[in-house]
C-alpha positions as a Markdown table, in Angstrom:
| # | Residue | x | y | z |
|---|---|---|---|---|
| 1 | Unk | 12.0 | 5.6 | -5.4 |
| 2 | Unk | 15.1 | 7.0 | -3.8 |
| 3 | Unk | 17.5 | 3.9 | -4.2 |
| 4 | Unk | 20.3 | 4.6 | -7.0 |
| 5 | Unk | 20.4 | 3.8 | -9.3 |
| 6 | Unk | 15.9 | 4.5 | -9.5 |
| 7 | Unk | 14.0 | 1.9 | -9.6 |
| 8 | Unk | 10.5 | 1.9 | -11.3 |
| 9 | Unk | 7.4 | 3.3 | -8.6 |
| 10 | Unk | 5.0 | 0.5 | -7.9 |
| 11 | Unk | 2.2 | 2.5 | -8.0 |
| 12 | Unk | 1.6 | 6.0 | -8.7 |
| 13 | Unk | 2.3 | 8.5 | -6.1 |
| 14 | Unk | 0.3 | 9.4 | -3.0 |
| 15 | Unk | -3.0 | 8.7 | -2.3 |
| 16 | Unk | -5.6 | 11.4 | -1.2 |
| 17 | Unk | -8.2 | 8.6 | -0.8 |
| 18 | Unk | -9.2 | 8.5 | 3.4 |
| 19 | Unk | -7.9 | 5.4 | 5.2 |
| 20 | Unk | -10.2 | 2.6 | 6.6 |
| 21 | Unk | -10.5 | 3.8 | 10.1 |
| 22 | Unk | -11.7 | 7.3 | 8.7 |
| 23 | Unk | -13.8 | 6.2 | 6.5 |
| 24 | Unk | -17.0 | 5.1 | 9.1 |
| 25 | Unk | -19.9 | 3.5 | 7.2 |
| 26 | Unk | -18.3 | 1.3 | 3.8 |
| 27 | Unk | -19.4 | 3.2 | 0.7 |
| 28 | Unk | -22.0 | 0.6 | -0.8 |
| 29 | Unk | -20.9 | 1.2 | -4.2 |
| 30 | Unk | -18.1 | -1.1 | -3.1 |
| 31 | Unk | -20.1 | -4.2 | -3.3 |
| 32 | Unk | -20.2 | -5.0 | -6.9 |
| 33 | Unk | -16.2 | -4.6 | -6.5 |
| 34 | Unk | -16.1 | -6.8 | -3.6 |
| 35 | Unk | -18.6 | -9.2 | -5.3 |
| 36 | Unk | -16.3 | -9.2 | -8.4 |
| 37 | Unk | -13.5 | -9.7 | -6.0 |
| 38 | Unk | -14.7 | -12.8 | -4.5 |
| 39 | Unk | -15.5 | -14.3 | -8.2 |
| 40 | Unk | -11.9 | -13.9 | -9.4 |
| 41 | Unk | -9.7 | -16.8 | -10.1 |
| 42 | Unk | -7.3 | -18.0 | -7.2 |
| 43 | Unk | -4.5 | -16.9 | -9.2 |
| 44 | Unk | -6.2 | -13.5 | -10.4 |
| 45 | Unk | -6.8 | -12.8 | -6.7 |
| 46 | Unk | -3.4 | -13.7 | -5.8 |
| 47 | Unk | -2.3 | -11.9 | -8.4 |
| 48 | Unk | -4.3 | -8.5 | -7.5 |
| 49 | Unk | -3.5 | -9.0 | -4.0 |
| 50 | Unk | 0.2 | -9.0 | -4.3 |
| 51 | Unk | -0.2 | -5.3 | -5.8 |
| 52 | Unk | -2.0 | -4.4 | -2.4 |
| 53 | Unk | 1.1 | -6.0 | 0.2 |
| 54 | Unk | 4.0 | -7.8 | -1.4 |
| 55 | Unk | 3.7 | -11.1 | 0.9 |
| 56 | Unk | 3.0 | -14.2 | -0.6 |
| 57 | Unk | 1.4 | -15.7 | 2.1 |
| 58 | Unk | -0.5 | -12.8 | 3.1 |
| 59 | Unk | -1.7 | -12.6 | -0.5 |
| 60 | Unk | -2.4 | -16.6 | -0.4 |
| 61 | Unk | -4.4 | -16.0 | 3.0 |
| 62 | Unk | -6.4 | -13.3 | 2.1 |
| 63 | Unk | -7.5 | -14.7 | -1.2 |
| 64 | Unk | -8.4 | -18.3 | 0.3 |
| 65 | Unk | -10.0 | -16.5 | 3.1 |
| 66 | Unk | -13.0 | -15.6 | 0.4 |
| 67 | Unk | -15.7 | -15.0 | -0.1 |
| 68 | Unk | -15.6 | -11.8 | 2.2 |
| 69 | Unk | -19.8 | -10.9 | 3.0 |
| 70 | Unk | -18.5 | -7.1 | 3.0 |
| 71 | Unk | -15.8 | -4.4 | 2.8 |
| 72 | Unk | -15.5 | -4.6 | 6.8 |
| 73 | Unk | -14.9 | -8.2 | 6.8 |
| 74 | Unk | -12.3 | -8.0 | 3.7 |
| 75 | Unk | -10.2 | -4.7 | 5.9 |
| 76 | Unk | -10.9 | -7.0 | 8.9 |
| 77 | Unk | -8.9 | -9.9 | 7.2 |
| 78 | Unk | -5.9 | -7.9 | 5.6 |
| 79 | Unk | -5.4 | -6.7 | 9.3 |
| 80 | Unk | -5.7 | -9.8 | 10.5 |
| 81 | Unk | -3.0 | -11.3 | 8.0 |
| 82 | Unk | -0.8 | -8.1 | 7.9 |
| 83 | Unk | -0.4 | -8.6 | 12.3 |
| 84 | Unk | 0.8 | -12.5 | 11.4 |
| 85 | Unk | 3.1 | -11.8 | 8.8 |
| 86 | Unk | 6.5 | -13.5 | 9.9 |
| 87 | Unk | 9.7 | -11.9 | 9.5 |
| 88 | Unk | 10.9 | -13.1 | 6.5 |
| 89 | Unk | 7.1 | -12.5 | 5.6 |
| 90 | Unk | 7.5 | -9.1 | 6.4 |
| 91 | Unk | 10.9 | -8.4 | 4.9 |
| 92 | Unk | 9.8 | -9.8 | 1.5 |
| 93 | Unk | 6.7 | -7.6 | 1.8 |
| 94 | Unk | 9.1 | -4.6 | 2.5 |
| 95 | Unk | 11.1 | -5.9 | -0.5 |
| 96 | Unk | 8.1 | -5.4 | -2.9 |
| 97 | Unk | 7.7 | -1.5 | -1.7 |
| 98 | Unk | 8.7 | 1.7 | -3.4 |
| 99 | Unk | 9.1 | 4.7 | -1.5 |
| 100 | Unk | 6.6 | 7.0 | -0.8 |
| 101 | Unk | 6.6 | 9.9 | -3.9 |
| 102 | Unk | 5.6 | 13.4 | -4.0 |
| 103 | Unk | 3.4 | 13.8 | -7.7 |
| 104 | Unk | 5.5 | 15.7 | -10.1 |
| 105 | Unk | 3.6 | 19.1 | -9.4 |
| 106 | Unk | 5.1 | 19.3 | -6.1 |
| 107 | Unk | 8.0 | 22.1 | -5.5 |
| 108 | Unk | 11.3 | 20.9 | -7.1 |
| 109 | Unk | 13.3 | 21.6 | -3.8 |
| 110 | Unk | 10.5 | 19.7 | -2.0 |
| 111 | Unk | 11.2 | 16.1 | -4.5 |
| 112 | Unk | 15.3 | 16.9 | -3.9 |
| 113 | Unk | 14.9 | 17.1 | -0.3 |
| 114 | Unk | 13.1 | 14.1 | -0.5 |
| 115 | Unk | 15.5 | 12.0 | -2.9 |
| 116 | Unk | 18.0 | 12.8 | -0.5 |
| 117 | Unk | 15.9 | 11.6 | 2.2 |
| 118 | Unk | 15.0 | 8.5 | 0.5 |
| 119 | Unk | 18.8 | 7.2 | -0.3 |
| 120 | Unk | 19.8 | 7.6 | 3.7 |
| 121 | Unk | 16.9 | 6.1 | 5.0 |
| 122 | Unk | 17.1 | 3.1 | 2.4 |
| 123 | Unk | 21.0 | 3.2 | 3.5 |
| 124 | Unk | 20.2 | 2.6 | 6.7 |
| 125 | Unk | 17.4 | 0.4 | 7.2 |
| 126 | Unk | 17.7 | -1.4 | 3.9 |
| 127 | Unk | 14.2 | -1.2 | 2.6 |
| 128 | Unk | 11.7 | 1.6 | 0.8 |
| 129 | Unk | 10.4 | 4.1 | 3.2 |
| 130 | Unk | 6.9 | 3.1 | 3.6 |
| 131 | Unk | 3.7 | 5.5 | 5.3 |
| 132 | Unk | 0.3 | 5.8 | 4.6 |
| 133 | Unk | -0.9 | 9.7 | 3.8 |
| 134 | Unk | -4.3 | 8.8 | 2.8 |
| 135 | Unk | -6.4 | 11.5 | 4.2 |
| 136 | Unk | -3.8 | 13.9 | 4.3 |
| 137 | Unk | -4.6 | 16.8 | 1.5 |
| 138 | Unk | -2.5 | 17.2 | -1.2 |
| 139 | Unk | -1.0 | 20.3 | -0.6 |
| 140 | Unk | -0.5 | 19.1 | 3.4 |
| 141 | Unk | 1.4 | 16.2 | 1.9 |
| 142 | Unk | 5.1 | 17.1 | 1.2 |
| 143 | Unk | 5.7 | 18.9 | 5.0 |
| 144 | Unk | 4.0 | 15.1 | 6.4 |
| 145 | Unk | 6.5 | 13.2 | 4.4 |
| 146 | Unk | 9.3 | 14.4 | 5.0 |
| 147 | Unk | 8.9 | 15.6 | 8.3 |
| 148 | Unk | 8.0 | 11.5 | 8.9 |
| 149 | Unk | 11.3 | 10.5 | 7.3 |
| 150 | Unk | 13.5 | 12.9 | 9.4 |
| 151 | Unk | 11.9 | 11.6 | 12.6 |
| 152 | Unk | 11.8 | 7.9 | 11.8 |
| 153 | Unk | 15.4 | 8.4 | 10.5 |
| 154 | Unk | 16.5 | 8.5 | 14.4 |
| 155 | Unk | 15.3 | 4.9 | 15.3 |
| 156 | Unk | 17.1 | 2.1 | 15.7 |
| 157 | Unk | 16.3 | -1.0 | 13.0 |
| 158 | Unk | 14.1 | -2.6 | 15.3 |
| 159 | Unk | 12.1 | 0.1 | 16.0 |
| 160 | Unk | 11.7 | 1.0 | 12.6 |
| 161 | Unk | 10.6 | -2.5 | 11.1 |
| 162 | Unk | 7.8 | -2.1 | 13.5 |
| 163 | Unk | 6.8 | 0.9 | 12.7 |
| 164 | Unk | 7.3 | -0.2 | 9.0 |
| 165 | Unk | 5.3 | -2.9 | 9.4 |
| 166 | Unk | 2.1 | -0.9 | 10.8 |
| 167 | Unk | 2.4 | 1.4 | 8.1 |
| 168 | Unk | 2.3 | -1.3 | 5.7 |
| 169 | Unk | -0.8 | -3.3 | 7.3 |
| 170 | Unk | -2.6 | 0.4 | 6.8 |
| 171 | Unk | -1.0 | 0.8 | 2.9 |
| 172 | Unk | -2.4 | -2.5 | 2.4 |
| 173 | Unk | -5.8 | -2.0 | 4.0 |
| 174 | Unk | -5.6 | 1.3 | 1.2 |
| 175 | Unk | -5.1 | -0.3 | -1.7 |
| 176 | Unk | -7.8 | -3.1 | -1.0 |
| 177 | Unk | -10.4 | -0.3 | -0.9 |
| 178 | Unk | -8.7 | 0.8 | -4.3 |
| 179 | Unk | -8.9 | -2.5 | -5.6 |
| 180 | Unk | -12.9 | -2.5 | -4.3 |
| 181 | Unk | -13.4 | 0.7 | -6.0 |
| 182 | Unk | -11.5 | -0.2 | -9.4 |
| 183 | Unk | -13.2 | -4.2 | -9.7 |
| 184 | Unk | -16.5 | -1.8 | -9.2 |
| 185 | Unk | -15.6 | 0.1 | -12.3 |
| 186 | Unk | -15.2 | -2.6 | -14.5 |
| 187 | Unk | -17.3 | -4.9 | -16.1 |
| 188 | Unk | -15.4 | -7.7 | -15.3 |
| 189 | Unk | -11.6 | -7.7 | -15.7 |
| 190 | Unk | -10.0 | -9.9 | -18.1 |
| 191 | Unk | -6.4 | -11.4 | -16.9 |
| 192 | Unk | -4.7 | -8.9 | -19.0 |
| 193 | Unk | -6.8 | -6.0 | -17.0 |
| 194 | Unk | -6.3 | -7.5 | -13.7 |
| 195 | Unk | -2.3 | -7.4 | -14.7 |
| 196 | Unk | -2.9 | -3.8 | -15.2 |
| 197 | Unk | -3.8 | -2.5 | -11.5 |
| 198 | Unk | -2.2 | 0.0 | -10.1 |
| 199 | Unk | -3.0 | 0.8 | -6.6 |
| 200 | Unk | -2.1 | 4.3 | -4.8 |
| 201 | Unk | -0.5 | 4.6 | -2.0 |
């Protein structure tokens, strides 16, 4: 993140996984994940779901809200939840949030550019700068970022935490398909695994 002094990343740095609206059909390996989803404790839920949007109440509402029947209905819900967040809802979600990384492989003047970037923005609007490149390729990804970050760098604060918070409903609707995909590659998570998620984006 781009705060000084750093503070620890979340999650590990951008996804190249495709967002829920490009996605079209669910991939039916989901399933199991979901199915092992619904199955989890309240608190392993709420605990999993905090990883995906950093809202106590959204994570609350989305993990009473189970069972979900299928990965449409689940993305259904987190949009549902993200569009009722409040503001002090949203600002403790926005709270939670690390800015948006470049992987370590990117070009060195690229991850300066963007550290710089990172401490205005967060100067100015006091919270991570948050986006959802899922879908973008890899090599596509540091022009996106911080081209994004110059432009949204010119809004007022109102404007912005709008913006932020759309961005956010679609990080969150990422990292539930993560959290699908990872529950489907486990044989059941124990409470020390379910500690251990670490969704991208």
């Amino acid at each position: 993140m781009a705060v000084h002094p750093r503070r620890a990343p979340r999650s590990p740095p951008l996804s190249s996984h495709l967002p829920a609206q490009a996605r079209g059909c669910p991939d039916p390996s989901h399933g199991s994940g979901l199915a092992r989803f619904n199955a989890l404790s309240p608190e392993a839920a709420h605990a999993v779901l905090l990883q995906c949007c950093g809202s106590r109440r959204w994570a609350h509402r989305m993990a009473t809200h189970r069972p979900y029947p299928d990965p449409d209905a689940l993305l259904a819900a987190a949009d549902e939840a993200s569009y009722d967040l409040s503001q002090a809802d949203l600002t403790e979600a926005l709270a939670a949030e690390s800015s948006a990384e470049l992987d370590h492989g990117a070009p060195y003047a690229a991850l300066l550019a963007l550290d710089a970037a990172h401490a205005e923005y967060e100067r100015k609007f006091g919270h991570a700068f948050v986006i959802s490149l899922a879908g973008h390729p890899r090599e596509e990804q540091a022009d996106q970022l911080l081209g994004a970050i110059r432009r949204r760098m010119t809004h007022e604060v109102d404007e912005e935490r709008s913006i932020s918070a759309d961005e956010l409903r679609c990080v969150a609707q990422d990292r539930l398909w993560d959290l699908t995909r990872w529950l489907t590659s486990t044989d059941g998570p124990s409470a020390t695994e379910i500690g251990l998620f670490a969704p991208v984006g």
